[in-house]
LOPA-270693 format. One record per atom (N, C-alpha, C): z, y, x. Coordinates in steps of 0.2 Angstrom, whole numbers, plus 5000, padded with zeros to 4 digits. Example, Ala and Ser with C-alpha at 12.3 -4.5 7.8 and 13.67 -1.06 7.14 Angstrom:
<balums>
BALUM    w    v    u
BALUM 5039 4972 5066
BALUM 5039 4978 5062
BALUM 5039 4984 5066
BALUM 5035 4989 5064
BALUM 5036 4995 5068
BALUM 5039 5000 5064
</balums>
This chain:
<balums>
BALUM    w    v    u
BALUM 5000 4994 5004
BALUM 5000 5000 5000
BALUM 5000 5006 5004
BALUM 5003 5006 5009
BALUM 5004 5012 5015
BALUM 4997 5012 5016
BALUM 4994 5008 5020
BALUM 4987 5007 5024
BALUM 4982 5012 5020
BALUM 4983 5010 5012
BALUM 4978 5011 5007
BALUM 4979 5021 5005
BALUM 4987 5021 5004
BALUM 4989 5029 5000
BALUM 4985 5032 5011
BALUM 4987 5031 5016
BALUM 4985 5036 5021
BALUM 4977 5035 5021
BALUM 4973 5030 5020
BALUM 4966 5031 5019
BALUM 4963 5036 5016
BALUM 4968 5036 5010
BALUM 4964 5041 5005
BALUM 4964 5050 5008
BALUM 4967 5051 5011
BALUM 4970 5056 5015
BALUM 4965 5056 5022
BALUM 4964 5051 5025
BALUM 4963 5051 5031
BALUM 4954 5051 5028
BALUM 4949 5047 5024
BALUM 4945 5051 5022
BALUM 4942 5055 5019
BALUM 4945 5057 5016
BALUM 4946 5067 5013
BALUM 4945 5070 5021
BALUM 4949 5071 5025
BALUM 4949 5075 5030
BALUM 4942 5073 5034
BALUM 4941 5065 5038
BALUM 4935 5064 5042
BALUM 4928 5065 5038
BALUM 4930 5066 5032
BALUM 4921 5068 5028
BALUM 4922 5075 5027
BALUM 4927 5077 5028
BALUM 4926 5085 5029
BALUM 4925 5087 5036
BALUM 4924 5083 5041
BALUM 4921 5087 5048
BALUM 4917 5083 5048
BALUM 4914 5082 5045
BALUM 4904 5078 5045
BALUM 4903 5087 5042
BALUM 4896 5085 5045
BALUM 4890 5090 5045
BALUM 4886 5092 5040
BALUM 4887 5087 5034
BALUM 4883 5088 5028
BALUM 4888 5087 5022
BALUM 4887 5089 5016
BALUM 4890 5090 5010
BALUM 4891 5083 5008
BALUM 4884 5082 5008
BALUM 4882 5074 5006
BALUM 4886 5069 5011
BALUM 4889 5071 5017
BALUM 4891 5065 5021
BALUM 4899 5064 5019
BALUM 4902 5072 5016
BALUM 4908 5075 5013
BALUM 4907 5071 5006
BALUM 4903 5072 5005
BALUM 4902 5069 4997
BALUM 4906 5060 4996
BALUM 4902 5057 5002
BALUM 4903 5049 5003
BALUM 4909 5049 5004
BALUM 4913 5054 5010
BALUM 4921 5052 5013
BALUM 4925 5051 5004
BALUM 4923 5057 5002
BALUM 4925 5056 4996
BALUM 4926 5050 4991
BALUM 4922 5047 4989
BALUM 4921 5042 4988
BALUM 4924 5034 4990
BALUM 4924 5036 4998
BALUM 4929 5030 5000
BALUM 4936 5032 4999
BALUM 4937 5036 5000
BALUM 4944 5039 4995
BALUM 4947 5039 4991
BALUM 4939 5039 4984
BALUM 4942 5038 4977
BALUM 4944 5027 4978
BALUM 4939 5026 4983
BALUM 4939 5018 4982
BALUM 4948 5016 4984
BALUM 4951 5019 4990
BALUM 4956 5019 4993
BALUM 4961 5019 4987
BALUM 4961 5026 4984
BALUM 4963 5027 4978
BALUM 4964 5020 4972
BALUM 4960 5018 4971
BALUM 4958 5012 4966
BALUM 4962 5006 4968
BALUM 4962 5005 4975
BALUM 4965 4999 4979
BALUM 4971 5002 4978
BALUM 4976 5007 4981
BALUM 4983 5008 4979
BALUM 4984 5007 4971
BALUM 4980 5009 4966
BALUM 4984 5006 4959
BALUM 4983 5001 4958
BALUM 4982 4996 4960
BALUM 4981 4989 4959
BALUM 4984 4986 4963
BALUM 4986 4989 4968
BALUM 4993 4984 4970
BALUM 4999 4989 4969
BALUM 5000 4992 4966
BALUM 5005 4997 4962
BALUM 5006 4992 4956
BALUM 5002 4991 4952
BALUM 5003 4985 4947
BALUM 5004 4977 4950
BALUM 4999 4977 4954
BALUM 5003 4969 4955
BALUM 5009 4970 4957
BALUM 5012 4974 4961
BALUM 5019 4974 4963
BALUM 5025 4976 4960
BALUM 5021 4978 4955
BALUM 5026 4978 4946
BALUM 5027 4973 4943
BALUM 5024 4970 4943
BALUM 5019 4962 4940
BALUM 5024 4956 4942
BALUM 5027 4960 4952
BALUM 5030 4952 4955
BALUM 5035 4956 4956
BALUM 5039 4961 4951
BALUM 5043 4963 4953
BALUM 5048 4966 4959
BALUM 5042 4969 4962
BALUM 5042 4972 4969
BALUM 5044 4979 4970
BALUM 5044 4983 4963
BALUM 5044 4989 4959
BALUM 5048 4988 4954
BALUM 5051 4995 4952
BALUM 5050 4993 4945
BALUM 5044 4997 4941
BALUM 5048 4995 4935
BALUM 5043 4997 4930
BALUM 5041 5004 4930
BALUM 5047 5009 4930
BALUM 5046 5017 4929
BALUM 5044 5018 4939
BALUM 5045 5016 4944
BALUM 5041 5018 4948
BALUM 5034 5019 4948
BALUM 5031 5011 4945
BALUM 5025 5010 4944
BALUM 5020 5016 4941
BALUM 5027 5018 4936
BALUM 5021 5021 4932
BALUM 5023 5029 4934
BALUM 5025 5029 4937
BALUM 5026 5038 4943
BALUM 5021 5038 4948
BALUM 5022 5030 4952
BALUM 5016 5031 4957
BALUM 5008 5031 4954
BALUM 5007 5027 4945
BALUM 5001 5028 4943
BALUM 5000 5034 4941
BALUM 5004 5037 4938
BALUM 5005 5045 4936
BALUM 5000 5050 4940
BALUM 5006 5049 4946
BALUM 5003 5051 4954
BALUM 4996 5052 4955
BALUM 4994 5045 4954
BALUM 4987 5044 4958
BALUM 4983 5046 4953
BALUM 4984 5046 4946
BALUM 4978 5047 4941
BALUM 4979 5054 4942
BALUM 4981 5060 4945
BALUM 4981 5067 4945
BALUM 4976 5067 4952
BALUM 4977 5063 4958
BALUM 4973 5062 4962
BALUM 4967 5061 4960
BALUM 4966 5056 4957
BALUM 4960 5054 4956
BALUM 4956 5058 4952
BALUM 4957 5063 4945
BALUM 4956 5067 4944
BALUM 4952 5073 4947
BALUM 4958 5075 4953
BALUM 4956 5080 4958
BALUM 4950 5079 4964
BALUM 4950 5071 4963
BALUM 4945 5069 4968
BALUM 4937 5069 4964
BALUM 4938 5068 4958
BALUM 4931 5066 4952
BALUM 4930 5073 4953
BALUM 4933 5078 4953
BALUM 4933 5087 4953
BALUM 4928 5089 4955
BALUM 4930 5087 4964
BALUM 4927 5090 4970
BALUM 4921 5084 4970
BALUM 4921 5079 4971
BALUM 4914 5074 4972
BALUM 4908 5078 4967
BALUM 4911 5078 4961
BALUM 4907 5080 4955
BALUM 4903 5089 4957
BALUM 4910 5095 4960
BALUM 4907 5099 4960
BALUM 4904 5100 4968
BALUM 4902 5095 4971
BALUM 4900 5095 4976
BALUM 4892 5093 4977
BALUM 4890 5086 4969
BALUM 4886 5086 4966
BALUM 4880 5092 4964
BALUM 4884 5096 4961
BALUM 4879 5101 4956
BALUM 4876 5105 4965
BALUM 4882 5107 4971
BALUM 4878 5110 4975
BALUM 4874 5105 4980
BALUM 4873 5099 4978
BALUM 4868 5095 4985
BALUM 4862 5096 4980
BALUM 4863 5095 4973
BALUM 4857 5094 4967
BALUM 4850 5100 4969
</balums>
């Protein structure tokens, strides 16, 4: 879960020091994918009892606000590559 929450972070920043919008666009999207992978073991680990329940749903909280802000900036990164 560590690996997955610092990826998402760690590609936001190295697709911001690419050259193109479009290459910033991709980092992005490995980010939202990173993203995707923390909720899913955020549930399994509810699941096997590794969490609890209201953690889980703090840290899904969390991420759906990420993810949201991530859909933002991909999307208005779209209208200026178009």
């Amino acid at each position: 879960m560590r690996h997955a929450a610092v990826s998402i972070a760690s590609n936001i920043a190295e697709g911001k020091g690419r050259k193109s919008r479009k290459e910033f666009q991709q980092f992005l999207f490995h980010a939202r994918g990173s993203l995707l992978e923390l909720q899913t073991q955020t549930m399994i680990a509810s699941r096997w009892n590794y969490i609890s329940e209201e953690r889980a749903k703090l840290l899904l909280d969390q991420a759906a606000r990420i993810g949201r802000s991530l859909t933002g900036l991909i999307n208005s990164l779209s209208q200026t590559i178009a």
